[in-house]
N, C-alpha and C positions, 0 to 999 in steps of 0.2 A: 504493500500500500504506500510505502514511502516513497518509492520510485516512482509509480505511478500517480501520484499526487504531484511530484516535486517536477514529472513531466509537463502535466496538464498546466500544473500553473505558468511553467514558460513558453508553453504552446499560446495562453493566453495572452503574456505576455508580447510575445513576436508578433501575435497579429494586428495588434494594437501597431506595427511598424511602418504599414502598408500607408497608415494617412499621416506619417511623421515623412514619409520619403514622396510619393508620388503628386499627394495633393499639392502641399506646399512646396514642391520644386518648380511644378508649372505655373502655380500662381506668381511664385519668383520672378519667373524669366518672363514672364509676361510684364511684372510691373518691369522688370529688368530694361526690358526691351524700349516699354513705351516711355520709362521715364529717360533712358537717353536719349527719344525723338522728342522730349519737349525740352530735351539741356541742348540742342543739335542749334550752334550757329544760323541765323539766316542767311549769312552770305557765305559764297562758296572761296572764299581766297583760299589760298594754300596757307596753314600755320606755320606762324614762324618758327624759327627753330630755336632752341634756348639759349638765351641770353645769360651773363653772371649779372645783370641788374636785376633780375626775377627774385634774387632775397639777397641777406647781405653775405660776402665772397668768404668770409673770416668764420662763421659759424658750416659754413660745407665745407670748407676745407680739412677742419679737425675730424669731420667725422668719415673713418675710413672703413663705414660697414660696407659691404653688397647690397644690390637691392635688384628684384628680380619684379619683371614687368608681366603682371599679371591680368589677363583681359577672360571672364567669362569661369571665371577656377581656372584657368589654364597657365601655366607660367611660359611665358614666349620664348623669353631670353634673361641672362644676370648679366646685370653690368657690376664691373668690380674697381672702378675704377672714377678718380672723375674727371670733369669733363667742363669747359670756358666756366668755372670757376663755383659749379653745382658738382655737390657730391654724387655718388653713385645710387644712393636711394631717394635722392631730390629727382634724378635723371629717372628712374625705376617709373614714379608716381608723374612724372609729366609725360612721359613716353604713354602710360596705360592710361591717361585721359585723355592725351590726343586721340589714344586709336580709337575710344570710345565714341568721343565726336566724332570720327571719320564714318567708324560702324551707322552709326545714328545717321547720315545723311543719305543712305541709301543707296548708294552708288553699286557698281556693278563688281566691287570687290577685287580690283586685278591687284597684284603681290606683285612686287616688283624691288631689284636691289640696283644702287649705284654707288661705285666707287667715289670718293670726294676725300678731301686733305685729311677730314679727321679718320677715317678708316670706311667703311661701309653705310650707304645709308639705305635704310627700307621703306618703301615708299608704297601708300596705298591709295589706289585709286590717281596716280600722279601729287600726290601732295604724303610731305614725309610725316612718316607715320612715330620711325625711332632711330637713333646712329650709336651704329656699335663701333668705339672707338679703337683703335691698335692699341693701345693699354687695357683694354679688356681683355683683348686676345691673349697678351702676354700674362695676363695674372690668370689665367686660365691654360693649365698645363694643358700640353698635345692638341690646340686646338690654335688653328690662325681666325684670321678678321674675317676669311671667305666662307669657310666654314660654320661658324656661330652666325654668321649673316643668311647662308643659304639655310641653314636649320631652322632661325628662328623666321625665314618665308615658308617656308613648310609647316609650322605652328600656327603662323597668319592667317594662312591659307583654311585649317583648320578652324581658327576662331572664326573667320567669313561664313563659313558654312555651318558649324551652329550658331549661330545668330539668324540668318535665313531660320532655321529650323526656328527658333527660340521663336518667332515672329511671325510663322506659321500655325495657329491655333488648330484646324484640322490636324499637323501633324502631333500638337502637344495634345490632343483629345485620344487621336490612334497611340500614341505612347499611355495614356491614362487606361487605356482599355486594357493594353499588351499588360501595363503592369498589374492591373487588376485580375488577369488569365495568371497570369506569371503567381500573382499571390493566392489563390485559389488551388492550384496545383501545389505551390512549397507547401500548403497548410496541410491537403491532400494525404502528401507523401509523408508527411511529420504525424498524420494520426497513423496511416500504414504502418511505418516505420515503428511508430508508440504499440499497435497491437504483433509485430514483430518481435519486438524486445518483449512485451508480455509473454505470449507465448514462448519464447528461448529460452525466458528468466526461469519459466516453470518446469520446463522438461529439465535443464542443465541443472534447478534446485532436487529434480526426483531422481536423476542421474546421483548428483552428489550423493543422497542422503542414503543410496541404495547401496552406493559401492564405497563410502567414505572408511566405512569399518575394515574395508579389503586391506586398507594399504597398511601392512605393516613390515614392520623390521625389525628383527629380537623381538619377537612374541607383543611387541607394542606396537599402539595404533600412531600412524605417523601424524596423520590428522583428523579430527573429531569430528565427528556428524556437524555438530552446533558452526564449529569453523569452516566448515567444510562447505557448509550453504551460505554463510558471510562473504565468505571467499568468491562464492559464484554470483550471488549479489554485489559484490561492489565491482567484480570485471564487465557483469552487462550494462551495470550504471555505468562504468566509462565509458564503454563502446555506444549504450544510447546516448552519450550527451556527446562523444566527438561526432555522430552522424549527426546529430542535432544542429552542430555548428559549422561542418562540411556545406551542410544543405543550407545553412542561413547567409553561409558565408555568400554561396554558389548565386542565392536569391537577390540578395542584396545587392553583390556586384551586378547584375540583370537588371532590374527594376535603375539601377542608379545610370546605369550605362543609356535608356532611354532615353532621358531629358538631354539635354545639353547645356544646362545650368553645371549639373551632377556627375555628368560623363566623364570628368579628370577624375573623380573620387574612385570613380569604377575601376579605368586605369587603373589607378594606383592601389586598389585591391586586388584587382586579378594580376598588376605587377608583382606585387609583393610576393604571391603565391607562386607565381613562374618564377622569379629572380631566384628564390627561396629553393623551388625545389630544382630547378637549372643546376643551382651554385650545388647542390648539396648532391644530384646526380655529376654531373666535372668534378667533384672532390672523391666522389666514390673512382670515376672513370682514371682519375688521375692516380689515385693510391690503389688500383687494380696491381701494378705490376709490384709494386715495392712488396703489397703485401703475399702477393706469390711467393715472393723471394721469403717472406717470413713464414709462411705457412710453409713452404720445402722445408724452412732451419728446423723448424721445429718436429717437424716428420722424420728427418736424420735424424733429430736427437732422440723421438719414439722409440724406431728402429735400434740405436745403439742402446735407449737405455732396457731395451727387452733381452738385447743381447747378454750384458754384462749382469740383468737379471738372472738370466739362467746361467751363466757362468758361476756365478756366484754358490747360487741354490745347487749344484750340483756340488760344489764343495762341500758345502752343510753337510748334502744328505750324505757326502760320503763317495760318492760314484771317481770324484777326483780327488788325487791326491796330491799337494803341493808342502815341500817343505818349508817353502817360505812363508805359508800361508794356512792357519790351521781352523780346523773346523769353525769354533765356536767364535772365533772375528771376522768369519765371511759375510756372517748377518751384517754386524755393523761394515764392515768392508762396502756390503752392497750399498747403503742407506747412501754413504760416503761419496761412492762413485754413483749414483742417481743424483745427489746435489749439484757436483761435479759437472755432471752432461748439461744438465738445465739450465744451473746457471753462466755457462759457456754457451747453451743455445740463445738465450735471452741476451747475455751482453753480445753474442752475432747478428742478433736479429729487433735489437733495438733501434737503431739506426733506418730499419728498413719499415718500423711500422707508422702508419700513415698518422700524420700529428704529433710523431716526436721531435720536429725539430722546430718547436712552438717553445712559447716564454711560459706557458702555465703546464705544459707537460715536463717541460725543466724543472720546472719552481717545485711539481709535485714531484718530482722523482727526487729533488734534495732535501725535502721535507720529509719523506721517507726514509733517504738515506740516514739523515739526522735524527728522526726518532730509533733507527733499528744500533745507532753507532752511543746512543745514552743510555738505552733503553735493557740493551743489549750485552752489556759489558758483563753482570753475571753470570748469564747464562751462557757465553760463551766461555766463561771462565771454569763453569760448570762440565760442558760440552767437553773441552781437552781435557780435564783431570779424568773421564768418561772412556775417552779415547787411549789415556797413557795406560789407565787398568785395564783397559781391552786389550792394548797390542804388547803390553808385560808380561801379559796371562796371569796377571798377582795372584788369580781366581776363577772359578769356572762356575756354569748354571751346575747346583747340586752336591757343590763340594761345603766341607764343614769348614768355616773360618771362626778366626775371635780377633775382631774389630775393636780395637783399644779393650774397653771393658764388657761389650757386646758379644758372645757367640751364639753362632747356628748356623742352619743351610741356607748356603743362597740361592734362592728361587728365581731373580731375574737381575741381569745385570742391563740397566739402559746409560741410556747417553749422556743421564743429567740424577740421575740416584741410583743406587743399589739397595734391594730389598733380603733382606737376614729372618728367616722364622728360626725360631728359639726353641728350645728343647719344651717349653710351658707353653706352646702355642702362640707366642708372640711374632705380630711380624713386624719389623722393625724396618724403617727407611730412611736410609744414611746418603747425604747427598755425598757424590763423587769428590768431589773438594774435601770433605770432612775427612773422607775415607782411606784419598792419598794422602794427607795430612797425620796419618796415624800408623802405629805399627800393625801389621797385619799378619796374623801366624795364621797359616793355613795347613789343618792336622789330616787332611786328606791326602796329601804328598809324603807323607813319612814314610811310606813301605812302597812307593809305587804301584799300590794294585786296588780293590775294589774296598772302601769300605775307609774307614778313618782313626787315627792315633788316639789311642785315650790312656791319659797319663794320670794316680794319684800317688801325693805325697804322704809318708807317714814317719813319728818322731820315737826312736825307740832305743830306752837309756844305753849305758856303755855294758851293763851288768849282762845282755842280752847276748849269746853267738850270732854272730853277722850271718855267717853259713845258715842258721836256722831259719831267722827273718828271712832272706833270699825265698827260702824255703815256703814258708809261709804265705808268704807275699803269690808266688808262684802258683801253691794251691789253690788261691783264692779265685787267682785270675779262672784255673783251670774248672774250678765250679760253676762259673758264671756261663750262662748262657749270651749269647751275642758276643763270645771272644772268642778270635780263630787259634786255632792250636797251630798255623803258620801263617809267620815266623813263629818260638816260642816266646813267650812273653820276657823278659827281659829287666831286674831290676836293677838300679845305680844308689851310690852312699854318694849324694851330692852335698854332704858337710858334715863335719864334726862340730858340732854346738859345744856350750857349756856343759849341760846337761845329760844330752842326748844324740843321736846317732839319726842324719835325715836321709830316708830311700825314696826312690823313687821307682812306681813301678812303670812299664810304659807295655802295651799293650795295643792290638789292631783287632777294630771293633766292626762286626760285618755290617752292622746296622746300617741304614740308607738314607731314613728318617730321622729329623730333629727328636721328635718324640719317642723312638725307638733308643738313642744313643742316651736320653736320658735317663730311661728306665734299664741300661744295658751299667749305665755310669756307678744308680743306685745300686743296683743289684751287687758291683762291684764292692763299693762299701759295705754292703752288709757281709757279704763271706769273708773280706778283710777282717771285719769285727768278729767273725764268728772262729774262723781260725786261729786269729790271735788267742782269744778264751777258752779254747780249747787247750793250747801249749799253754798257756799259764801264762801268756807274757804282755807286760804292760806298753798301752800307747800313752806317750808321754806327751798328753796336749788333755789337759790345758797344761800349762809350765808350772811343776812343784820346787817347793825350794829344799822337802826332803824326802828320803823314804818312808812310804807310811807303815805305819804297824800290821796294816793288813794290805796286800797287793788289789791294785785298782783292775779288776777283772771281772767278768761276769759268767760263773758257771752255768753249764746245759742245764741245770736242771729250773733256772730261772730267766731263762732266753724269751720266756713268753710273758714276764712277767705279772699282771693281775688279769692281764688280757683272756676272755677264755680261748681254751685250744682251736685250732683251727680245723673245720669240719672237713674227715675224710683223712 
């Protein structure tokens, strides 16, 4: 209803236009006509031609506008220049009342030009009408005295002949009628037109509303019913109101072209509209070939970057092998060389696209420059630190790291963060900068094979055989589930304390998962503790300052403490 309310009213509107243009143009030309046969001299001399006593020399001198001589709407000719001692637009306004007097005495209209001192003079009917002087010429690029003088007898020539018209009432009656045929049909075609867009609006609103729910991507709707008919409503509104103004434009220039008051107006609408679309088809015509040249750059660079696509992708999968180049940096490798091609296609083919060599396609391309060179500076800084852990290999998708005080598996490495899930489910996202910034032990390379290093420390006094603990430690590992019995696990005396004696034990955990290697870690600890209480021998954490009276140990038979037994 909104549309079609919001037409009707303009419908009403525009026909309300029909006696804003036709009536009062003819009645115009009519007073037009007759009031310059009762200003028309009685006697027939020839007018003189202008004098600098006509006003005083000192006020036209200073003023150095243009002034263009205008009879009927028509502009004849500019003079730009001035002339025995009247300026250019004192000369404009004497010239278009001579011709009017001249018009007004009826004569048989001959155009006529003669050479004389001041440059060209046009003459009507044998008596001069205006003198386009050789200092117009010259202030008038690409154009001499002969030419502005023969052009502005062609315009003449034209003014004579609407004025006959203007002065023929039968013909301003037959023009009254044409326009009123002319405004009858534009009204015609604007209800057609109005029940057109009716009908479109409704089929293109059932269309939407039928298949709006179809369009998704990821299980989501891309666009909603409600949007979806907005959507189709407001493209029929544009398209009825440009038809609306095609056709009013179309009518208008018609109707105005008619009269001969009105007919420069028309002109210069249906000029507009030709210059308009001329210039805009020569601009197309003209940037046909550069942009060829741009459309190839960019087809090569298609072409190449599908190539180095697949070259890439088949490294990944594995099909190729290169030493210089290993799997898991192909990815970014690719990304790398897609930048590469593109913007090597763009700075070859900038040059060729039509409107870059304009001051506002400048301006905007160093506006851009300039946001992407402020704007930017992080994330480029981001970007290489991204780039140097990729091609180091510090680390790979799935390997166990410990990032400063952070460990777990890496699950994605990108261009600008790396993401760490934790043995507790945490995922954790460490930008690139942070990450080369820090020490990074990666316990998935210790034995070279499937599976990751898992290392604990334990403190156990001097009173203790070393051989035993070794021992001990050993068994533990060998209880555990998620520890390979190759290599054998492996314990070190990394210090002599005050106190106590510090081992370490270091083992290869097959685990895969964060959450597997933690419950593989636990599990370690507790046979540690269970072993140890078994031999009898004390772990010396927390730090004592003597022996105690009874050994810090926990016998089997209180292993489960108050807890009840566990079922089964």
């Amino acid at each position: 209803m909104n549309l079609r309310s919001a037409i009707g009213a303009r419908l009403a509107a525009l026909a309300c236009a029909f006696a804003f243009v036709a009536i009062p143009c003819a009645t115009a030309q009519a007073a037009d006509a007759s009031g310059d046969a009762t200003k028309a001299p009685t006697t027939a001399s020839s007018p003189a031609a202008p004098t600098p006593s006509a006003a005083p020399p000192a006020a036209r001198i200073t003023d150095n506008r243009p002034g263009a001589v205008v009879v009927f709407n028509r502009p004849i000719v500019e003079f730009r220049a001035p002339l025995l001692g009247m300026s250019a637009r004192d000369r404009a306004e004497d010239a278009s009342e001579r011709i009017r007097r001249l018009l007004a005495m009826g004569g048989p209209g001959k155009v006529s030009t003669e050479k004389i001192a001041q440059g060209m003079a046009l003459m009507l009917d044998g008596q001069l009408a205006l003198v386009i002087s050789d200092e117009d010429a010259i202030a008038t690029p690409g154009e001499s005295v002969r030419m502005l003088a023969d052009q502005a007898a062609r315009t003449l020539e034209i003014v004579v002949a609407e004025t006959r018209e203007a002065r023929d009432h039968r013909y301003l009656v037959r023009a009254a009628m044409h326009a009123a045929v002319a405004t009858a049909i534009w009204l015609a075609l604007l209800w057609l037109a109005h029940l057109a867009w009716r009908v479109t609006a409704r089929t293109l609103m059932r269309v939407a509303e039928r298949h709006a729910e179809r369009l998704r991507v990821g299980g989501g709707e891309v666009i909603s019913r409600h949007h979806a008919i907005a959507a189709v409503r407001r493209i029929v509104g544009v398209v009825a109101m440009a038809t609306m103004v095609i056709l009013t434009w179309e009518w208008l220039g018609y109707v105005l072209g008619l009269f001969p008051f009105t007919r420069p107006w028309s002109e210069g609408l249906t000029g507009f509209v030709i210059d308009k679309t001329t210039g805009l088809l020569e601009s197309i015509a003209r940037g046909l070939p550069s942009l060829f040249v741009a459309v190839l750059i960019f087809a090569i660079a298609w072409l190449a970057d599908r190539a180095q696509r697949s070259f890439f992708d088949r490294i990944a999968s594995g099909r190729i092998t290169l030493r210089a180049l290993d799997r898991d940096v192909a990815p970014p490798t690719k990304r790398l060389a897609t930048i590469a091609v593109w913007v090597f296609a763009a700075a070859m083919a900038y040059p060729y696209i039509p409107g870059s060599d304009t001051d506002a396609f400048k301006g905007l391309s160093v506006l851009l420059g300039l946001m992407v060179t402020v704007g930017a500076s992080g994330i480029v800084g981001q970007a290489v630190s991204g780039l140097i852990l990729m091609y180091t290999r510090t680390y790979r998708t799935g390997e166990f790291v410990r990032i400063g005080e952070r460990e777990g598996t890496i699950t994605r490495m990108g261009l600008f963060t790396t993401t760490v899930r934790t043995g507790l489910g945490e995922e954790l996202t460490m930008p690139n900068s942070q990450v080369l910034g820090t020490v990074t032990t990666n316990y998935s390379r210790t034995f070279g094979q499937p599976g990751f290093a898992v290392s604990i420390a334990v403190s156990i006094g001097y009173d203790e055989p070393w051989r035993q603990v070794h021992a001990l430690l050993a068994d533990a590992a060998k209880r555990t589930d998620g520890i390979a019995a190759s290599p054998p696990p492996q314990v070190f005396q990394t210090s002599l304390d005050d106190f106590y004696v510090k081992y370490q034990l270091v083992c290869r955990a097959t685990a895969s998962a964060p959450a597997e290697r933690a419950a593989v870690l636990s599990a370690l600890f507790a046979n540690v503790q269970d072993a140890f209480n078994e031999a009898g021998v004390q772990i010396m954490s927390p730090h004592f300052l003597s022996d105690p009276a009874k050994p810090k140990i926990v016998p089997k038979s209180r292993w489960q403490g108050n807890a009840p037994p566990a079922a089964g």
